[in-house]
C-alpha positions as CSV (number, residue, x, y, z in Angstrom):
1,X,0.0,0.0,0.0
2,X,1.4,3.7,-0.4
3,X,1.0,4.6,3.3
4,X,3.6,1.5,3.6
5,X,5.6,2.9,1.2
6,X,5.5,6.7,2.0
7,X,6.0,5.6,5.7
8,X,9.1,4.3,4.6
9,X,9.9,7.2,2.8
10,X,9.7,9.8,5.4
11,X,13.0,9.2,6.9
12,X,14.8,12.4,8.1
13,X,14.2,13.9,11.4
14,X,16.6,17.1,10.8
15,X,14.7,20.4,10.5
16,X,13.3,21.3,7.0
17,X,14.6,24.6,6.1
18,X,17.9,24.5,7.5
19,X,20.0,21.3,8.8
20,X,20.3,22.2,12.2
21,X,19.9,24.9,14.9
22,X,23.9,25.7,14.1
23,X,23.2,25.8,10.9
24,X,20.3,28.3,10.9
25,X,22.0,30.8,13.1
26,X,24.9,30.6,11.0
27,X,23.1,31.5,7.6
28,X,21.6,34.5,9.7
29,X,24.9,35.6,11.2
30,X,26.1,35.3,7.5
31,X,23.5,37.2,6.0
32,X,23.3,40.1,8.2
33,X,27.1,41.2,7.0
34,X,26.7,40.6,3.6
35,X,25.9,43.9,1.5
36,X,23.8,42.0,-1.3
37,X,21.5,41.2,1.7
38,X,21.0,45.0,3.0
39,X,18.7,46.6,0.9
40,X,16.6,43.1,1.9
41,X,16.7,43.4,5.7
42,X,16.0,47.2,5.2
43,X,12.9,46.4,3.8
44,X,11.7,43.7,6.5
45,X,13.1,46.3,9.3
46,X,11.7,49.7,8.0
47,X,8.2,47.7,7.9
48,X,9.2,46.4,11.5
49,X,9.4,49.9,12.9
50,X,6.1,50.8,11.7
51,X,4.0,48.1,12.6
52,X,5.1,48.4,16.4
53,X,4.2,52.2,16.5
54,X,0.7,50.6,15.2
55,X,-1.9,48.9,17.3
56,X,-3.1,45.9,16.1
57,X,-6.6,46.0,14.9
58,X,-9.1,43.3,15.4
59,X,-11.3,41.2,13.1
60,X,-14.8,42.3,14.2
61,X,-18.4,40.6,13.3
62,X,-19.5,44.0,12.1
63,X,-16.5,43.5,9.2
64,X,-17.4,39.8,9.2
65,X,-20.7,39.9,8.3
66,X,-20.1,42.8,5.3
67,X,-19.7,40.0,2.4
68,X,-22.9,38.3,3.1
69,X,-24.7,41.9,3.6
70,X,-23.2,43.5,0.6
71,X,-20.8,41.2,-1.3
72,X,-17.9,43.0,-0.3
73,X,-15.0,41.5,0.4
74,X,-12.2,44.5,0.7
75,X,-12.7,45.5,4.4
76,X,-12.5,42.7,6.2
77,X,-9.2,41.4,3.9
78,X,-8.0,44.8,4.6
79,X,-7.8,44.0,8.3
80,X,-7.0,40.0,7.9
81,X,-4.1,40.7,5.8
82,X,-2.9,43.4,8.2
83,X,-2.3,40.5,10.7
84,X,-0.7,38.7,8.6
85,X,1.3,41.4,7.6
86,X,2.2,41.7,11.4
87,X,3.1,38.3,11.5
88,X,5.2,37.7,8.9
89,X,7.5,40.9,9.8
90,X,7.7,40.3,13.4
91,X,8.4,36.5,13.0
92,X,11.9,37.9,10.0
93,X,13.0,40.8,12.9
94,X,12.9,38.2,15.8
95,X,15.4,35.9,13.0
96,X,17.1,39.3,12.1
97,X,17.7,40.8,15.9
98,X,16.6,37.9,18.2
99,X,17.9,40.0,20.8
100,X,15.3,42.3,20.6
101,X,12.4,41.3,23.0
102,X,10.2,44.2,21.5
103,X,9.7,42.0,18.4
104,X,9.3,39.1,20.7
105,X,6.5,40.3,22.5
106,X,5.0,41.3,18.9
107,X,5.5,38.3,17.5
108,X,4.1,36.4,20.5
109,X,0.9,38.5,20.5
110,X,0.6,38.6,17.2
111,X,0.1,34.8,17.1
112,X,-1.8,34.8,19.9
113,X,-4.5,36.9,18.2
114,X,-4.6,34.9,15.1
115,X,-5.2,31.8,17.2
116,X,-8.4,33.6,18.6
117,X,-9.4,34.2,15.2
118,X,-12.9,33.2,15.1
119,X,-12.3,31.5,11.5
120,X,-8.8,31.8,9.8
121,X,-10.5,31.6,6.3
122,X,-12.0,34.4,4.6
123,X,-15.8,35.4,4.6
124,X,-15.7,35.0,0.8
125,X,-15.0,31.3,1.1
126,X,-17.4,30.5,3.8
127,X,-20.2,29.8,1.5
128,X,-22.6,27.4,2.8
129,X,-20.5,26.3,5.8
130,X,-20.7,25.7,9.8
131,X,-19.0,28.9,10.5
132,X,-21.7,30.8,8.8
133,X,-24.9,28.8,9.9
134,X,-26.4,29.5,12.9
135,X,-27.5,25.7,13.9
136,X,-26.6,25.2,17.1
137,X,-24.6,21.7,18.0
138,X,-23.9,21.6,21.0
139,X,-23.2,18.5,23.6
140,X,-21.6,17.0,26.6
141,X,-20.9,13.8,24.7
142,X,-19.4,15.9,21.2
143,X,-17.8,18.6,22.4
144,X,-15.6,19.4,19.6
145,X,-17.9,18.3,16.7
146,X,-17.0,22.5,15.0
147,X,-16.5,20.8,11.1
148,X,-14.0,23.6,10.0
149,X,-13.6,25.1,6.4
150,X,-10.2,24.9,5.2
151,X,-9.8,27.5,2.5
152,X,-6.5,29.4,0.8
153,X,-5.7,31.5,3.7
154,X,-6.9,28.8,6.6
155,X,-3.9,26.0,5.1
156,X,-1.3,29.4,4.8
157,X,-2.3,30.3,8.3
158,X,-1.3,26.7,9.5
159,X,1.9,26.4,6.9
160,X,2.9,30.3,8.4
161,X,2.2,29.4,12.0
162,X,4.3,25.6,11.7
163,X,7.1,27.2,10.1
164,X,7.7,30.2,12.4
165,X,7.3,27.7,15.4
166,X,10.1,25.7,14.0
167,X,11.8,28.8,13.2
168,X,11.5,31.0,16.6
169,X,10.8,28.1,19.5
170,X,14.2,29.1,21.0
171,X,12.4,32.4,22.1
172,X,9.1,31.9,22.1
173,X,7.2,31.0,25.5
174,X,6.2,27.5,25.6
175,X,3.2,28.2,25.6
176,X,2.9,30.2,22.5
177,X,3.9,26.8,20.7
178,X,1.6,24.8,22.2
179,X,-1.7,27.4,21.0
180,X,0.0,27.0,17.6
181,X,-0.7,23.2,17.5
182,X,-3.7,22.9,19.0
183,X,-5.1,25.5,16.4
184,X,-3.8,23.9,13.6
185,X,-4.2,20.1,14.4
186,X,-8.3,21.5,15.5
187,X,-8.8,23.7,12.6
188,X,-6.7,22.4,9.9
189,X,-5.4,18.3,10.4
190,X,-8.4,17.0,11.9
191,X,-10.9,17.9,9.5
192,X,-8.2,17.4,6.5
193,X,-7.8,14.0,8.2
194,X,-11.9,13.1,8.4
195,X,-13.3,15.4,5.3
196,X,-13.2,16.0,2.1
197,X,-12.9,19.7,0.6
198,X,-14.3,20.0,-3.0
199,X,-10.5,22.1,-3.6
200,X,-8.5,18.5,-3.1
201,X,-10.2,17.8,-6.6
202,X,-9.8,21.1,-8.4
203,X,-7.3,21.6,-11.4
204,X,-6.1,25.0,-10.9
205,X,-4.4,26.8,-7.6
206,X,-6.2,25.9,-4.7
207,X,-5.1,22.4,-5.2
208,X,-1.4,23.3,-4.6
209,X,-1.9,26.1,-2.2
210,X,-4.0,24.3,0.2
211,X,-2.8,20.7,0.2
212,X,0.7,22.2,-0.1
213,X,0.5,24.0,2.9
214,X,-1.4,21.3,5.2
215,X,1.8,19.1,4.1
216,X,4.5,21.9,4.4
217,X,2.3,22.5,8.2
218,X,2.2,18.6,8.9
219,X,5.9,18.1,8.3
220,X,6.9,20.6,10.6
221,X,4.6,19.6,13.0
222,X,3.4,16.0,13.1
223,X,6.0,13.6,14.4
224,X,4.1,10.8,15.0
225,X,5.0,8.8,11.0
226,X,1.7,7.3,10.7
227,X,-0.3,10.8,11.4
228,X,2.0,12.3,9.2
229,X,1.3,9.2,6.6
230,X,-2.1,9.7,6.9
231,X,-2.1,13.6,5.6
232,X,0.7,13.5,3.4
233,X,-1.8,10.2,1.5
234,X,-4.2,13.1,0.7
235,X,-1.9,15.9,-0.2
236,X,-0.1,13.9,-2.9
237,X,-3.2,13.4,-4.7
238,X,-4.3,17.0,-4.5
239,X,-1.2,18.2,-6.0
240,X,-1.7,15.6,-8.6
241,X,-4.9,17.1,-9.6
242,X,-3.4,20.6,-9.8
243,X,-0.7,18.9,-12.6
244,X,-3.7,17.6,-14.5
245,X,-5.1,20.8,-14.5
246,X,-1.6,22.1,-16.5
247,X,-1.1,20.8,-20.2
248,X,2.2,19.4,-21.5
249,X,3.1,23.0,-22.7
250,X,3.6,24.4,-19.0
251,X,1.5,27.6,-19.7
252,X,-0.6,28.5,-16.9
253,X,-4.4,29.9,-18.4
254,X,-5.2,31.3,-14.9
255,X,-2.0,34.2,-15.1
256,X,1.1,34.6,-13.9
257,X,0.0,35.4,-10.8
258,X,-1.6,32.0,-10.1
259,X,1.2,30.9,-11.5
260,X,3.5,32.3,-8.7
261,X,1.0,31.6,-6.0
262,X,0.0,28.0,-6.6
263,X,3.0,26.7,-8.7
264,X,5.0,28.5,-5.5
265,X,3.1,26.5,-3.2
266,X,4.3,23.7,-4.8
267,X,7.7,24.3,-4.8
268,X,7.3,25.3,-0.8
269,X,6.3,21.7,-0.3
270,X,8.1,20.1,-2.5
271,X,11.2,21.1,-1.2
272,X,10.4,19.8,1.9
273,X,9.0,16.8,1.3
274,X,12.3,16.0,-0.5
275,X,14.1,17.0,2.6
276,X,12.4,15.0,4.9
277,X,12.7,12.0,2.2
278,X,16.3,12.4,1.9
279,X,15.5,13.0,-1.7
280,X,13.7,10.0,-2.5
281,X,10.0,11.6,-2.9
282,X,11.1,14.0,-5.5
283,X,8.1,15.9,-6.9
284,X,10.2,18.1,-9.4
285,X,10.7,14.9,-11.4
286,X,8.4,15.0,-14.6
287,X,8.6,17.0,-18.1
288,X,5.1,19.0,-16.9
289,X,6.6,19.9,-14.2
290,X,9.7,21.3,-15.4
291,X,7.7,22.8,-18.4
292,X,5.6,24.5,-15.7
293,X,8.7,26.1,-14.1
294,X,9.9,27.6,-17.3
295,X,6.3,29.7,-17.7
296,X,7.8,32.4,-16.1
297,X,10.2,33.1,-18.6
298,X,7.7,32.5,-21.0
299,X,4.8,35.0,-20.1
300,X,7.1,38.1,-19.7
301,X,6.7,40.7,-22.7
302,X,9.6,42.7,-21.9
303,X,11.0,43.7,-17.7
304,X,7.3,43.6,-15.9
305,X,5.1,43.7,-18.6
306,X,3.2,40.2,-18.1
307,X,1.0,38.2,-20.7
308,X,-2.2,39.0,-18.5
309,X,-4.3,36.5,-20.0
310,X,-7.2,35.9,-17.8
311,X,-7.2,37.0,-14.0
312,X,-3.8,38.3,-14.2
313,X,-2.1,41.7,-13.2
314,X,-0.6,43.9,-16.4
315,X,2.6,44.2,-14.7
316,X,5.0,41.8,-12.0
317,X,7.5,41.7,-10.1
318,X,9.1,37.8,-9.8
319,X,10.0,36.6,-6.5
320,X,13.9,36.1,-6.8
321,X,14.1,33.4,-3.9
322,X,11.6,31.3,-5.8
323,X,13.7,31.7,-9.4
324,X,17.3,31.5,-7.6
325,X,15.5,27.9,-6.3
326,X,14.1,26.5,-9.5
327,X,17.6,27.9,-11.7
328,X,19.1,25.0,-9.4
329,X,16.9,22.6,-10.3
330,X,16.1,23.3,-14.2
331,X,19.4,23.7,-16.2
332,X,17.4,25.9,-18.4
333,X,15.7,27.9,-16.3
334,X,16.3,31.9,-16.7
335,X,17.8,33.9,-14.0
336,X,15.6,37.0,-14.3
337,X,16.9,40.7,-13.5
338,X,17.4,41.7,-9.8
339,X,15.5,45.2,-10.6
340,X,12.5,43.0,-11.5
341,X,12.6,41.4,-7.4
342,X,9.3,42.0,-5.5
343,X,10.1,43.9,-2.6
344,X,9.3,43.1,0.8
345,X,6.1,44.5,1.5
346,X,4.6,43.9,-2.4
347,X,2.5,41.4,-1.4
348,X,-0.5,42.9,0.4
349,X,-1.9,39.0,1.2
350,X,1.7,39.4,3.3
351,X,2.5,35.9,2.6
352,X,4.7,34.1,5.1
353,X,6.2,31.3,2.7
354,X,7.6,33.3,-0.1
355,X,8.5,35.9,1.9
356,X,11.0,33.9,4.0
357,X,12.4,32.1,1.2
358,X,13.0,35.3,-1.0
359,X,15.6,35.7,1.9
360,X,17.0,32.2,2.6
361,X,16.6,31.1,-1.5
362,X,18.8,34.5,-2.6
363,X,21.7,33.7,-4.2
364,X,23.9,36.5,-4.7
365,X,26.6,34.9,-6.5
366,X,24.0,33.9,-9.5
367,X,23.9,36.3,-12.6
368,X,21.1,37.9,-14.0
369,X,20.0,39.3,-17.4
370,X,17.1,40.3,-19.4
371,X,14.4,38.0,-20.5
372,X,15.1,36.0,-24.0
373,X,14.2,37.1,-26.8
374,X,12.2,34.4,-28.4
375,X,9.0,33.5,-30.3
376,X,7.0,30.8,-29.0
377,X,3.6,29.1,-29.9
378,X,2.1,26.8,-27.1
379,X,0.0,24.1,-29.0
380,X,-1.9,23.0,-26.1
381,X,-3.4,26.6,-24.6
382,X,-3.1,28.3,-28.3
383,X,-0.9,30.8,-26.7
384,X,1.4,33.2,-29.1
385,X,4.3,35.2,-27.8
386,X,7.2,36.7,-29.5
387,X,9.4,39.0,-27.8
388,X,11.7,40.7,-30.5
389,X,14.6,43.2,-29.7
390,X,16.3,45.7,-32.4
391,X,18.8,48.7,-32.5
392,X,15.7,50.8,-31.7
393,X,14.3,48.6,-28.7
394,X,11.9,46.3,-27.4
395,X,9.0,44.9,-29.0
396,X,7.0,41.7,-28.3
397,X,3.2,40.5,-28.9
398,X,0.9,38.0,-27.8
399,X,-2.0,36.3,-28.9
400,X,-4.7,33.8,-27.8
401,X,-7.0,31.3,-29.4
402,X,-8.6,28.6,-26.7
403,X,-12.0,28.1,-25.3
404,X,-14.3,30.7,-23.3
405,X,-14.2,27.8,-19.9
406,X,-10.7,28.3,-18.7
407,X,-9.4,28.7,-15.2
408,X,-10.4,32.4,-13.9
409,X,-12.0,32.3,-17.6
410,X,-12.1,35.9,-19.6
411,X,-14.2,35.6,-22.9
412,X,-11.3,36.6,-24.9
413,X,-10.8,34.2,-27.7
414,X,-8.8,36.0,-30.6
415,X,-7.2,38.8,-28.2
416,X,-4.1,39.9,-28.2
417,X,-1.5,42.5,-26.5
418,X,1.1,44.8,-28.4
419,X,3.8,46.7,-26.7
420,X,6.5,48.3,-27.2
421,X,9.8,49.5,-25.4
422,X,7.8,49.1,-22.3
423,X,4.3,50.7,-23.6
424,X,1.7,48.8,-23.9
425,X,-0.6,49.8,-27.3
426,X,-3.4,47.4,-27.0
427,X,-3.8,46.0,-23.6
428,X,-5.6,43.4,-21.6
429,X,-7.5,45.0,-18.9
430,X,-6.6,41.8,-16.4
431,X,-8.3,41.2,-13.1
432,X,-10.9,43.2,-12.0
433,X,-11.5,44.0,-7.8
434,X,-13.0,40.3,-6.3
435,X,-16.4,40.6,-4.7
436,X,-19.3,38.6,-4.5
437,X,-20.3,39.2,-8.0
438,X,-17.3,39.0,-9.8
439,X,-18.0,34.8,-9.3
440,X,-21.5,34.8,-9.8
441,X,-23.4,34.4,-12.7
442,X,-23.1,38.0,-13.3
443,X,-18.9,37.9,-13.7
444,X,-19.2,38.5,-17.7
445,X,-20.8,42.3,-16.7
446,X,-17.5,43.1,-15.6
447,X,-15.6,44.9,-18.0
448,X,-12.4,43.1,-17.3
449,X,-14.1,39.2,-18.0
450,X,-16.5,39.7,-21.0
451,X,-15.2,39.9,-24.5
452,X,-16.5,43.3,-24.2
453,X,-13.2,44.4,-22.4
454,X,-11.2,42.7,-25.0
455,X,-9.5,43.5,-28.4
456,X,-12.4,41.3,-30.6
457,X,-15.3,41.8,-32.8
458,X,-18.3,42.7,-31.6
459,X,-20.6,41.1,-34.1
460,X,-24.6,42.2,-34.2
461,X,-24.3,43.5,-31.1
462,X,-23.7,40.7,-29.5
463,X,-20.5,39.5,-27.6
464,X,-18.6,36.6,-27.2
465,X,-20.6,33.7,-25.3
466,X,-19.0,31.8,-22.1
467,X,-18.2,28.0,-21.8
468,X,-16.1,24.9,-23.3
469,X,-17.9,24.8,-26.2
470,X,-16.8,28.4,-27.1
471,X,-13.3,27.3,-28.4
472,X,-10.6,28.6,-31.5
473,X,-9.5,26.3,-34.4
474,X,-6.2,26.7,-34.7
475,X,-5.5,26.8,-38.6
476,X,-1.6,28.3,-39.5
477,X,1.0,29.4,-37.0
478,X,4.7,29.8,-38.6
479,X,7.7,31.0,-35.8
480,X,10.3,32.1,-35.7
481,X,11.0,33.6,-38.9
482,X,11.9,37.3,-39.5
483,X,7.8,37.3,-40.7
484,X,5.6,35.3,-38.3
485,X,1.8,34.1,-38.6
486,X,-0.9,33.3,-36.4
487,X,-4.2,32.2,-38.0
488,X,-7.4,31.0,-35.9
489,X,-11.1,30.5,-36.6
490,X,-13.0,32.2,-33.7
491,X,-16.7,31.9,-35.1
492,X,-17.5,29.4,-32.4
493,X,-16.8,32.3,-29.8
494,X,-20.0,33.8,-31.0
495,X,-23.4,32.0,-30.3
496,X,-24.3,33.5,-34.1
497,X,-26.3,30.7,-36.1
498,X,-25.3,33.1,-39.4
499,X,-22.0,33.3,-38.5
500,X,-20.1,30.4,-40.8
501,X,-16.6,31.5,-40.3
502,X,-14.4,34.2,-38.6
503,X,-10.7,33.9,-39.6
504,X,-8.3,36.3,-37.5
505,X,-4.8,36.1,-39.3
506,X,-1.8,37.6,-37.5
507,X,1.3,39.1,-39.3
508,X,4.3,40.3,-36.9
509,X,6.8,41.5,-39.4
510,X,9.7,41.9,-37.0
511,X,11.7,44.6,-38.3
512,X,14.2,47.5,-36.7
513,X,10.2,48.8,-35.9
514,X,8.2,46.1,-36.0
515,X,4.9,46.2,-37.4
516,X,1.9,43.9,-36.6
517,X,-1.1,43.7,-39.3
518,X,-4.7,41.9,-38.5
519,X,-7.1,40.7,-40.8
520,X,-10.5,39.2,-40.4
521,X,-12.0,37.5,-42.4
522,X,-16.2,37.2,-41.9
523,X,-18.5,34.7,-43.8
524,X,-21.9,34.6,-42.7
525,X,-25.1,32.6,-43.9
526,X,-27.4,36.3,-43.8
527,X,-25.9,39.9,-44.1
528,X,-25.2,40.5,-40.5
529,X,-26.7,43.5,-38.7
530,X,-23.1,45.1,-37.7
531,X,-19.1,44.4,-37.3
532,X,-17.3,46.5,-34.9
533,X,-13.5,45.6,-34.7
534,X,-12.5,46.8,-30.7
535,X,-9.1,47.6,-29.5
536,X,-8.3,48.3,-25.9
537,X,-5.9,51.2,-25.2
538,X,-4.5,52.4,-22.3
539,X,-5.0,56.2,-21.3
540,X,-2.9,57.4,-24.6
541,X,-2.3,60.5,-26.8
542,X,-5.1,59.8,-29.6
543,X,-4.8,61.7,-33.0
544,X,-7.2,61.2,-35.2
545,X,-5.7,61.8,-39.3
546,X,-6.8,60.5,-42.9
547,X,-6.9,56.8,-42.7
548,X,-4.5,56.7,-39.4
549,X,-5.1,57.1,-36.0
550,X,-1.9,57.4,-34.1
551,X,-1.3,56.6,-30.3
552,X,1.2,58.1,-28.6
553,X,2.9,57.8,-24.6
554,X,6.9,57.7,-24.7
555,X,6.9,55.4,-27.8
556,X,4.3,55.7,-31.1
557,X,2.0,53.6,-33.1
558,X,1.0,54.3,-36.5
559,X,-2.9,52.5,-37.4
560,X,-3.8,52.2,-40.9
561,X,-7.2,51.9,-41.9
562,X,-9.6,52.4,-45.5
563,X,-12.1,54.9,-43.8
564,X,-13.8,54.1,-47.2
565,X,-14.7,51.0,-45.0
566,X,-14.3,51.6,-41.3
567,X,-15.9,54.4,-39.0
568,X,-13.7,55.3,-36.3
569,X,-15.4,56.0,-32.5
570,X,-13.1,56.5,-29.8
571,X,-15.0,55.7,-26.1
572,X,-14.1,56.0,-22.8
573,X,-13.7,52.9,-20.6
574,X,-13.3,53.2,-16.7
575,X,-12.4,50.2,-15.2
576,X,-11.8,49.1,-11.3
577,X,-8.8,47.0,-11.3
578,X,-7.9,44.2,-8.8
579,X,-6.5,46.9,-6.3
580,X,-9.8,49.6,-6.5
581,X,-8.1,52.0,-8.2
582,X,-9.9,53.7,-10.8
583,X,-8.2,53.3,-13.9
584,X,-8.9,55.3,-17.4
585,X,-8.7,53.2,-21.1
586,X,-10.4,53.5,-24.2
587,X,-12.1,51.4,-26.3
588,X,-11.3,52.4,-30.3
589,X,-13.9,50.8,-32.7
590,X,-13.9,50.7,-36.2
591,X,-17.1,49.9,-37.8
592,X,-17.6,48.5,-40.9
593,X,-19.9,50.4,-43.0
594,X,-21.5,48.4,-45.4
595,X,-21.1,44.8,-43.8
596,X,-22.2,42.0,-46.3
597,X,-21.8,38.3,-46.0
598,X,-18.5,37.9,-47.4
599,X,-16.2,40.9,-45.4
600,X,-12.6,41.7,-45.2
601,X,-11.3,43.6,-42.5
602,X,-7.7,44.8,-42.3
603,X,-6.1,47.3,-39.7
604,X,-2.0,47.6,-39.7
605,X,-0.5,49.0,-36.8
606,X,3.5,50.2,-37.3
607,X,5.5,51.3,-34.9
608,X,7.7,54.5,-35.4
């Protein structure tokens, strides 16, 4: 049986992160001479001094109860994350200066008041559970029958807490350890252990997030082999599922961002579980998986500018610790620039596990450089980048084909992205702010998820549709020539019974200023009603002149266009991004004016 063999597997008994106590203080000692290491420690210590001049705020009902009042979810994470934020900090000074008993005390109270936390999950992933329903079970002969949700943030909480406890438990007070695992074996191992969670199942980050922190939590904690057995026999399988939910060509449809987070997750526990192995259970083994670690170096435009396919932010920073880690295992893994490092306080989820190892994983004797320039087309997703570099810059594009049912799915079939020495032209919008809503029924209103919000046709007024059956044909794609093509049928993105065919054909002619010229091709069974070709532009100079429109910011783009054809209409678009920020773009439509059942549209956009 596998808990024979896993059992036998589970060998080491040294801790996970570092070899020993010595070892640990050492590496610290180390690090806190070494100049490549300062601006890193100034980070976590500038963010030090101003949490302990702040009081710590609490996680009230009144912000509990907001999501299932109004559906919104930004007041209560504000405070949540805020703890975290505390947590984390405190947990790298009291590593940094464990002489200092002020970040002791911190540390220790901080813990203390996440273990009072009512629930560590979030309000937004409490649908339908015990901590919401007010049924009362209550007896003398169960008294701890409480069936906890494990979400996201619950499994981090129990991964953060375990680690730190490993970490600090030369200075914290005993009894500060012992809260730590009695809260997570009540709230997380125990119902792990004796449920199932619908996310062990899922193909996308949850999968790897959650099971990857319950194991990461369980083999820092759980010493007892067959306990530990018995969890690690259920995370395996979970992280399996969030493999399937990868094809062979490594790209991540969710973003880059998922990518970091669950794909990171990973990693986390798979390092560990190696460890504690001795390197017998190696879960970096497998062509998906290396192909998966290369998608970073894959989805990069040019510096931050990401592929933002789907729920993804338009820009990123990469967590060095995490790519200084996977360069050592992948041979052909690329180093990225040290200016593109996320910086300490980034992340405003204040995650514990990356930002540790963005300190122990930094390598300062490994090189960097710029991403690659290359031209790449991912059969399985239908994904098209090309990054190309001349004497007058950087240029790179990206296009899409797949199916309206992906991961954190945008209806978005036939869109694409343009930039150019760092300014984006035609843009995806990326993820919009997360409420209630935005996962409802009602998620293809938002500007950000419906084809609305996306460089494609808007055909008789109608959008794209959502779902599986919504998919691209991929017909020619030719890379890595000096001239490069990409060629899809997108009619089936349209629920249009007269719509036969809609061929979008690519050209990137990749010359000292590139240009990049679209045609569509429309053949319908009735003359359709209307065409409208959208592009989505940031908040650019816009002048309108005879069969051009040019956009302007630092760098220019030339559109050519028959106006003998095409109606140009320029509207405003305000969109709410991921953060709440307002942000200003501009939706530039080109209407055919006579459309007939056989229609040729072609726009040419030159960079100068």
């Amino acid at each position: 049986m596998i808990s024979t063999d896993l059992k036998k597997l589970l060998v080491s008994e040294s801790p996970l992160l570092f070899s020993s106590t010595q070892e640990k203080a050492e590496w610290w000692r180390i690090a806190r001479h070494k100049p490549e290491f300062k601006l890193l420690f100034d980070e976590v210590r500038e963010e030090g001094n101003r949490l302990l001049q702040e009081e710590e705020q609490e996680l009230t009902y009144s912000l509990f109860r907001l999501f299932a009042e109004n559906g919104s979810r930004i007041e209560f994470e504000k405070v949540y994350f805020q703890k975290r934020r505390r947590l984390t900090t405190f947990a790298i000074m009291v590593l940094l200066e464990p002489e200092n008993k002020e970040y002791v005390t911190a540390l220790e109270n901080t813990i203390w008041t996440i273990c009072n936390e009512y629930s560590w999950c979030l309000p937004a992933h409490l649908k339908n559970s015990s901590e919401t329903s007010a049924t009362i079970i209550c007896s003398l002969d169960r008294p701890n029958e409480e069936n906890y949700t494990i979400d996201l943030f619950s499994a981090e909480t129990a991964f953060s807490l375990a680690e730190i406890l490993m970490l600090t438990e030369d200075v914290l007070d005993p009894l500060i350890g012992k809260r730590i695992y009695m809260e997570v074996f009540k709230r997380v191992f125990y119902p792990f252990k004796t449920s199932s969670y619908e996310w062990e199942t899922q193909e996308h980050n949850w999968a790897a997030v959650c099971a990857g922190s319950i194991g990461a939590a369980a083999l820092h904690l759980i010493q007892d082999p067959g306990e530990l057995t018995a969890i690690l026999e259920k995370v395996l399988p979970a992280l399996q599922c969030y493999l399937n939910g990868f094809s062979d060509d490594g790209v991540c449809r969710e973003g880059y961002g998922y990518w970091q987070y669950g794909f990171g997750y990973y990693v986390y526990f798979a390092d560990l579980v190696k460890k504690k192995s001795d390197g017998k259970l190696d879960l970096f083994k497998g062509e998906k998986v290396h192909q998966i670690a290369l998608f970073q170096q894959r989805c990069f435009m040019n510096e931050n500018i990401v592929v933002n396919f789907s729920d993804a932010n338009p820009t990123a920073s990469v967590f060095l610790g995490l790519s200084h880690y996977l360069s050592k295992v992948y041979a052909d893994f690329e180093i990225p620039e040290r200016k593109l490092r996320a910086k300490f306080t980034e992340d405003h989820c204040s995650r514990w596990a990356p930002a540790i190892r963005n300190l122990i994983w930094f390598d300062e004797t490994l090189p960097d450089q710029p991403w690659s320039q290359v031209s790449s087309f991912f059969k399985d997703s239908q994904w098209f980048i090309s990054r190309h570099q001349t004497v007058s810059g950087h240029f790179s594009f990206a296009a899409k084909g797949g199916n309206n049912n992906e991961p954190h799915n945008h209806n978005d079939i036939g869109h694409f992205i343009l930039q150019g020495n760092n300014e984006v032209f035609f843009k995806d919008l990326g993820c919009g702010l997360y409420n209630k809503d935005y996962f409802s029924e009602k998620r293809y209103t938002f500007l950000c998820n419906g084809s609305q919000g996306h460089s494609v046709p808007i055909i008789n007024h109608q959008f794209q549709d959502e779902g599986s059956s919504r998919h691209a044909r991929i017909l020619h794609v030719d890379v890595g020539k000096k001239v490069e093509t990409f060629e899809l049928d997108i009619a089936k993105a349209y629920e249009l019974e007269t719509l036969d065919g809609l061929i979008r054909k690519f050209t990137w002619v990749k010359e000292d200023l590139p240009k990049l010229i679209l045609e569509d091709s429309y053949s319908f069974t009735e003359q359709p009603v209307s065409i409208i070709e959208r592009l989505v532009i940031p908040s650019l100079g816009i002048t309108e002149e005879d069969d051009e429109v040019i956009l302007e910011g630092e760098q220019r783009l030339r559109i050519l266009y028959d106006r003998r054809l095409l109606y140009l209409e320029v509207t405003k678009l305000n969109f709410i991004n991921h953060f709440g920020n307002m942000e200003e773009n501009y939706a530039v439509d080109f209407t055919v004016l006579n459309p007939v059942k056989e229609c040729n549209v072609q726009l040419i956009f030159q960079f100068e």
